[in-house]
N, C-alpha and C positions, 0 to 999 in steps of 0.2 A: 199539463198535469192530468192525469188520469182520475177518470171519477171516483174511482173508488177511493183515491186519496185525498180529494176534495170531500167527501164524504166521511171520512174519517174525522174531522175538526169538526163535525157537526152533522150528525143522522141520530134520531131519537126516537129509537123504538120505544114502546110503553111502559115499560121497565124503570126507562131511566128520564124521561121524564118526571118524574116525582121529585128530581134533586133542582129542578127551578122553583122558584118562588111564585105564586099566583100572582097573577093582574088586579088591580081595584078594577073596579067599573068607570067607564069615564064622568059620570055622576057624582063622584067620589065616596059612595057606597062598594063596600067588597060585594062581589059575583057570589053566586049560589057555588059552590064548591062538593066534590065530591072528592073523598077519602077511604084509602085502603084500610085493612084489618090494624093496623096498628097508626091509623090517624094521620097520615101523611098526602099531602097537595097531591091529585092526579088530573088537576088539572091540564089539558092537553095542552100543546105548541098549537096548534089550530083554531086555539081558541082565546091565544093569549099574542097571537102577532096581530096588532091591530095596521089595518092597511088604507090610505086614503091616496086619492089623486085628485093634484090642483087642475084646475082649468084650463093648464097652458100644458099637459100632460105628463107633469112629472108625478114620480110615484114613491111615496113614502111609508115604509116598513120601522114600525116601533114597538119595542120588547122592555117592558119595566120590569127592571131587576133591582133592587135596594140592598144591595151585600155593600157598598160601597160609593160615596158621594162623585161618583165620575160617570163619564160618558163615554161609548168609544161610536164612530161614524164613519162608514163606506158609502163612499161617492162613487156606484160604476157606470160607467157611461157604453153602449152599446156599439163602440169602436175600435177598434185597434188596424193591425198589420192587414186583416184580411180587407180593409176595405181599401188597400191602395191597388195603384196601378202601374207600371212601368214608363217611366222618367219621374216618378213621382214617392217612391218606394220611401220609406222612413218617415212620412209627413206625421201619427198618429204620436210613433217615439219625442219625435221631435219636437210637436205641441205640447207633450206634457213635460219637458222641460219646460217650456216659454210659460206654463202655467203659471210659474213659481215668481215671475218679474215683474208680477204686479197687475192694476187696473190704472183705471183714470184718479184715480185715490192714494193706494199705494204703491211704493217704489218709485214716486215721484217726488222731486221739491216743486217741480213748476209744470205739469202738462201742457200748459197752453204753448208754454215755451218749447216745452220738449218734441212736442208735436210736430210742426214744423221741420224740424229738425230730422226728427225719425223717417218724414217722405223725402226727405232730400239726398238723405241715405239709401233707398229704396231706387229713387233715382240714378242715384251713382253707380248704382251696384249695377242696373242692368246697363249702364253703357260700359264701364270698366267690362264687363263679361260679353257686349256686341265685339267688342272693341279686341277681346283674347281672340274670338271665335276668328276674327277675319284677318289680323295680322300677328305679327313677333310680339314676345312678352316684352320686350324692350323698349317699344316704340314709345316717343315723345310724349305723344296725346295719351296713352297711355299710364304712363308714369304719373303725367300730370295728375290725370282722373285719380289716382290712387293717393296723391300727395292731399288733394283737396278732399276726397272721401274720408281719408286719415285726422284732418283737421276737424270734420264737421262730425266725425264721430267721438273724438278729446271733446266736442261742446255737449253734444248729450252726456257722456258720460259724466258729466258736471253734472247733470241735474237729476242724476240716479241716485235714490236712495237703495244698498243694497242689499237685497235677503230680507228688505222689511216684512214682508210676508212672514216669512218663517220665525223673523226676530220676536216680531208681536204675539203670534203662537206659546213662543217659547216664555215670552214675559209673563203668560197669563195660565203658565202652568201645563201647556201642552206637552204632548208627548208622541210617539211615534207617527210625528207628520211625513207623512212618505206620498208615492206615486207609482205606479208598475203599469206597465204597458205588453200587452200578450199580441196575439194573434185574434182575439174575440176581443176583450174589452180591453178599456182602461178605468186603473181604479184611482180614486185619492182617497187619504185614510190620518185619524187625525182622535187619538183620546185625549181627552180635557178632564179639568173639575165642570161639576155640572151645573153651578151656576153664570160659565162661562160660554154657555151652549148660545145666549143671543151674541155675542163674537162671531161664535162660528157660523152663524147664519149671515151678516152683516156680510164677512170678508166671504165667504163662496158664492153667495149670490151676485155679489157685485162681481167678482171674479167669472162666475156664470155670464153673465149681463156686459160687461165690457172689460174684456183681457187687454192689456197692451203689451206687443210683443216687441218691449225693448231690449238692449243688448242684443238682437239677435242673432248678428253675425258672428261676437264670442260665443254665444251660444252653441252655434252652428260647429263651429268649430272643436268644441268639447265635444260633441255628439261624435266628431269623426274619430278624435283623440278616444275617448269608449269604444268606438269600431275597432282601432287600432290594437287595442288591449282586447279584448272582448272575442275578436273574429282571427283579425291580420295574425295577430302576435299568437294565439292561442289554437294549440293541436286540435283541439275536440270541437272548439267552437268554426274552426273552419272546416271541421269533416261534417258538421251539424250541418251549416250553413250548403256544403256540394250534394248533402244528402237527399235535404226537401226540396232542393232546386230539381235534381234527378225525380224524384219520388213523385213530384207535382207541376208538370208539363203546361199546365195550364189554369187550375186554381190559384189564387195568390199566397196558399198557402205553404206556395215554395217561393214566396219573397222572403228575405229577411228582415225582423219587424225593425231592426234598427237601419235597415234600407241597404242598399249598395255603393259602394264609396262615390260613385259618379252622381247618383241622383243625389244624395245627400249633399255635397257641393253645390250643387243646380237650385236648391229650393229656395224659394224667398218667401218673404213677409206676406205679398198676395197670396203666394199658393197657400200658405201656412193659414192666412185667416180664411181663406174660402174656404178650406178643411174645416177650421174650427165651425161655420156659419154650418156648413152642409150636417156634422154629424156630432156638437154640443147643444141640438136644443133640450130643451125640460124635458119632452117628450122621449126623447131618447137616455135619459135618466133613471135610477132609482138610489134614492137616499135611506140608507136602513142607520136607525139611531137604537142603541142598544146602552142601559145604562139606570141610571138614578134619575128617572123620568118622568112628568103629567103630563100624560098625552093628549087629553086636550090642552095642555099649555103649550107643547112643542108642536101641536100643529097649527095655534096660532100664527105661533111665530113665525113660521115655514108659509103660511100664509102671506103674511105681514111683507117680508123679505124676498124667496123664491116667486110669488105669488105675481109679482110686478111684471115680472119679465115674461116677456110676447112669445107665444106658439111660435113657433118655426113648420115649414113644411118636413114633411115623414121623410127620412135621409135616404140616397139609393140605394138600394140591395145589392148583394154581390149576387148577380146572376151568373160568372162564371160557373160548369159542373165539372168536374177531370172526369174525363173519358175513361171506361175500363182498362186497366193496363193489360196488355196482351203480349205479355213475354217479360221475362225478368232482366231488371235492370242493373250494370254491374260498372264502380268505379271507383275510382284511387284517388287518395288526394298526398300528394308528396307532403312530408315536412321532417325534420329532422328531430323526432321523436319517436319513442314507445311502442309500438303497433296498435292500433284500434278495429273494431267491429262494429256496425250497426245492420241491421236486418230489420226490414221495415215493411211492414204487410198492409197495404188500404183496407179498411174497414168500414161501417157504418158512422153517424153521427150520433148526440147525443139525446136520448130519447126512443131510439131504434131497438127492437126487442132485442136483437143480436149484440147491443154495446152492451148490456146487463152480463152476458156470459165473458167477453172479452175483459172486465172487471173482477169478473174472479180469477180466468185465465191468469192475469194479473199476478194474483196474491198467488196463488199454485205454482205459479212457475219461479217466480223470487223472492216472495218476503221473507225473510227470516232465513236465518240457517241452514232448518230444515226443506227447505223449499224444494221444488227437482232441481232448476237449476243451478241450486248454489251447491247441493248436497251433493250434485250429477259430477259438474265443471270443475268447480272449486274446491271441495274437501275430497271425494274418491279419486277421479281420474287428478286433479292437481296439472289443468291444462289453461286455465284463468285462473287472473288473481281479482276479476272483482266478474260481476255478470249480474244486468240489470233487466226488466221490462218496463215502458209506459205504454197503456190504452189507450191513450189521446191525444197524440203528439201530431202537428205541433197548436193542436187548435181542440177543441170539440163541436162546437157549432153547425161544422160542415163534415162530411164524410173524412175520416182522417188517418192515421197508420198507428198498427200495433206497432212497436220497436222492442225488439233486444238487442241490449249493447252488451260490449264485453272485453274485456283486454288480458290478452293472451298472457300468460306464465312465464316467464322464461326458462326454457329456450323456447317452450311451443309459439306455434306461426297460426297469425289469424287460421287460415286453413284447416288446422286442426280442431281450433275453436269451434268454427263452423260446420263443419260435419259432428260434432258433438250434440252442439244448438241440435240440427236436422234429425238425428236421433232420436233426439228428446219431446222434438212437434211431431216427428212420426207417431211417436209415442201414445200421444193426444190421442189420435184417431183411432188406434185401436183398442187401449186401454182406460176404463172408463175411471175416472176421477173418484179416485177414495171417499165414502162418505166421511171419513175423518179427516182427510182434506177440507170437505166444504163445509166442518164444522169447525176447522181453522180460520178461513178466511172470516168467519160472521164473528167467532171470539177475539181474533183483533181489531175486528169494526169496532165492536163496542166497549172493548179497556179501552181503547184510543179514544171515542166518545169521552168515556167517564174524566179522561186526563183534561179534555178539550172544555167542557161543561164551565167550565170558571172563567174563562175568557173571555169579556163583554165584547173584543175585537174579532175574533174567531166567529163568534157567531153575527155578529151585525156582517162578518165580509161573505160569507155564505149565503146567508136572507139575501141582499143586493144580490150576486154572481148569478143565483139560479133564478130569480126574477126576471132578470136581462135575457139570461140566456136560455132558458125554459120557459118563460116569458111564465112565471107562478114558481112561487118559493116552495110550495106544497110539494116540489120534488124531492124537495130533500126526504121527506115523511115519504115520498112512495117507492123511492130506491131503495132504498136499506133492505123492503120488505121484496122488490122487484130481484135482487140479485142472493136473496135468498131463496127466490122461488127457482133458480138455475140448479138444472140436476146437471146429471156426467151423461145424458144422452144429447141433453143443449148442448153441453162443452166437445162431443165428440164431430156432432152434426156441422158447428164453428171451425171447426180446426179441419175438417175435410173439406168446408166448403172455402174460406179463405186462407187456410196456412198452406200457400201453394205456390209453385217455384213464382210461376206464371204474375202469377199477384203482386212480387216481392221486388225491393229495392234495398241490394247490398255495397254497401261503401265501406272500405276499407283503410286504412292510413299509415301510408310506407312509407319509411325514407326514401329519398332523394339517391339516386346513383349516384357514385362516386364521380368526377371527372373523367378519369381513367380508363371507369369501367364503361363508361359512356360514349368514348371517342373507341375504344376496344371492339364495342359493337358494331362501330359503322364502317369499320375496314371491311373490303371486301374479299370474302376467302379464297 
């Protein structure tokens, strides 16, 4: 997702900060307060996100709001897809399912019992899998392995209590408990009433502190059954999926974060908790609680609970960099649907003065109606029937691709699309960007604000995201003002320097030749 629409749910220039509610002081005396001409909190965001970190280095973001007795909370953790490796692709996806099945607590009837059981399973798995690698699927020894694997996993399954996680959630009045996994992090997310905030400290701490990753062969299994739907079965998601692979040679952010059907197969319980050991400690956290709150009460708490659990070492870096691309890259992905476009330019990361202009680029080229591109493609020439941009695909973290998609009209053929597109970035560079253009982009920043303001979840998931990944939430307060500081001499200087064949990675999505016309070809004339 592109920043500027990550920014959208949450940038608050001074204007509209006044529609939050002040902080007390943790004292529980109210703070010295300043107000505008007609009496209204100008209290800043800056001054109202109180921030602490425990000693094992996790980091905590809290915002008191009192419009309503709940709480909402974003767990992001500073991992995803970018941090895997090849034979090991999908490990990030794949944990935050196994999140869900519990600790040594819940989802169990009997640990101790289950225990046991679950390495035995572990065991089986890798001789059943020595045992494929060296002979027929058929074989005796084989067979066996799998009849007694089968048995011994009918006994764990006895002693699963299941979805107890989620069930107790749901008993105690929760509500949007989810999980999402990117290319940069992974989130978990979870609003309650707010006197059920010690629950939630209770079940993620321990959850933090000791996962057990039972079920996890069904598990494994649904994750391919999601590839399947998701990638296999799906036109766009498998032209997404040949794009980044094309587009990123060498960063892992041309793996697919839900992984490749082979390593996905391959993974086991070791690899999956060395994953979890290497990049879920505290340290590589931030908890942002937004809500009906006493902040020193809830950082007691978070004390009390979080607090227990041991430092871990600083997780490895992705030292991968992708080389300059030097020549444009160009491919096809057969499937027997619709025609598709993507045109994909490497850009900067996020923080880089040059991703501030590629964020209005952004809004200029498609939001709305009137955009060039839609108003260009879609309504004049009537050459696409939809045409999109993202800024930060498929990651921001790391250096990453502008994208335009688009899907041709019928009868028109990508090709025409795409000489369109070209037109229109030609365009860029000589034609300098409307100041009623860039008084566009800023006036949908902030209705979109004003919409987003009421959502105690919106903004606790922003606080966490830019903490992690800006390593300081305070980015959110200096973009808004950052990509307003972009004139049409930034936006032309951009679009000369990277909107170029040379830069670019275009995938397209054809059907499949007929039989016919296939065997027609290879006669020879």
């Amino acid at each position: 997702m592109s920043l500027r629409r990550l920014l959208l749910l949450l940038i608050l220039p001074s204007s509209l900060l006044l529609a939050l509610p002040a902080l007390p002081a943790a004292s529980g005396e109210p703070p010295s307060r300043q107000t505008d001409a007609k009496g209204r909190d100008a209290t800043s965001l800056a001054e109202r996100v109180i921030e602490h970190k425990l000693a094992n280095g996790l980091r905590v973001l809290l915002l008191e709001r009192h419009q309503s007795p709940v709480v909402s909370i974003n767990m992001v953790f500073g991992v995803g897809g970018a941090n895997e490796h090849t034979g090991a692709t999908g490990l990030a996806h794949l944990y935050e399912h196994m999140a869900f099945k519990g600790t040594r607590r819940l989802g169990t009837k009997n640990y101790d019992q289950e225990r046991p059981l679950l390495e035995e399973l572990t065991r089986l798995n890798g001789e059943i899998e020595q045992l494929r690698r060296t002979g027929p699927e058929d074989a005796p020894a084989l067979q066996q392995l799998k009849r007694t694997f089968h048995e011994v996993q009918e006994r764990a399954d006895a002693l699963v209590v299941g979805n107890e996680m989620a069930l107790f959630y749901q008993r105690h009045g929760a509500i949007g408990l989810n999980a999402s996994t990117g290319k940069d992090v992974t989130r978990y997310t979870v609003s309650l009433p707010a006197n059920r905030l010690p629950l939630w400290a209770a079940i993620e701490a321990d959850r933090m502190a000791q996962p057990v990753l039972r079920e996890f062969y069904k598990e494994r299994a649904v994750v391919m059954e999601e590839r399947r739907l998701r990638t296999e079965d799906s036109p766009s998601g498998l032209l997404y999926e040949a794009f980044a692979a094309a587009a990123f040679q060498a960063h892992p952010y041309g793996f697919p974060t839900i992984g490749w059907a082979s390593d996905i197969q391959a993974l086991t319980p070791s690899a999956t908790e060395a994953f979890f050991r290497a990049y879920y400690g505290p340290a590589n956290a931030v908890v942002a609680i937004v809500g009906d709150i006493r902040p020193s009460e809830v950082l007691a708490l978070i004390e009390r609970t979080f607090g227990k659990i041991p430092s871990a070492p600083p997780p490895p870096p992705v030292v991968t960099v992708e080389p300059p691309q030097r020549g444009e890259r160009r491919i096809e992905v057969e499937f027997d649907a619709e025609p598709m476009l993507l045109i994909g330019y490497h850009k900067p990361a996020l923080g880089h003065p040059d991703d501030f202009a590629f964020d209005v680029l952004d809004s200029v080229l498609s939001e709305g109606v009137t955009s060039r591109l839609h108003h260009k493609l879609v309504r004049e020439q009537r050459v696409a029937a939809s045409i999109g941009t993202d800024s930060g695909f498929p990651g921001i973290r790391d250096p990453n691709l502008f994208v335009i998609s688009a899907t041709p009209l019928a009868p028109h053929q990508t090709r025409e699309v795409e000489a369109a597109i070209e037109e229109e970035v030609a365009r860029l560079k000589t034609e300098p960007v409307t100041q009623q253009e860039l008084e566009k982009v800023l006036n949908n920043l902030d209705a979109s604000l004003i919409r987003s303001l009421r959502s105690n979840s919106g903004l606790a998931s922003q606080l966490a995201f830019f903490q992690v990944l800006a390593k300081d939430w305070r980015y959110l307060l200096q973009a808004r003002d950052r990509i307003a500081a972009v004139t049409p001499a930034d936006i032309q200087r951009v679009a000369a320097q990277y909107l170029v064949k040379s830069n670019r990675t275009v995938a397209t999505l054809v059907k499949p030749p007929k039989a016919g016309t296939a065997a027609a070809k290879q006669v020879p004339q």
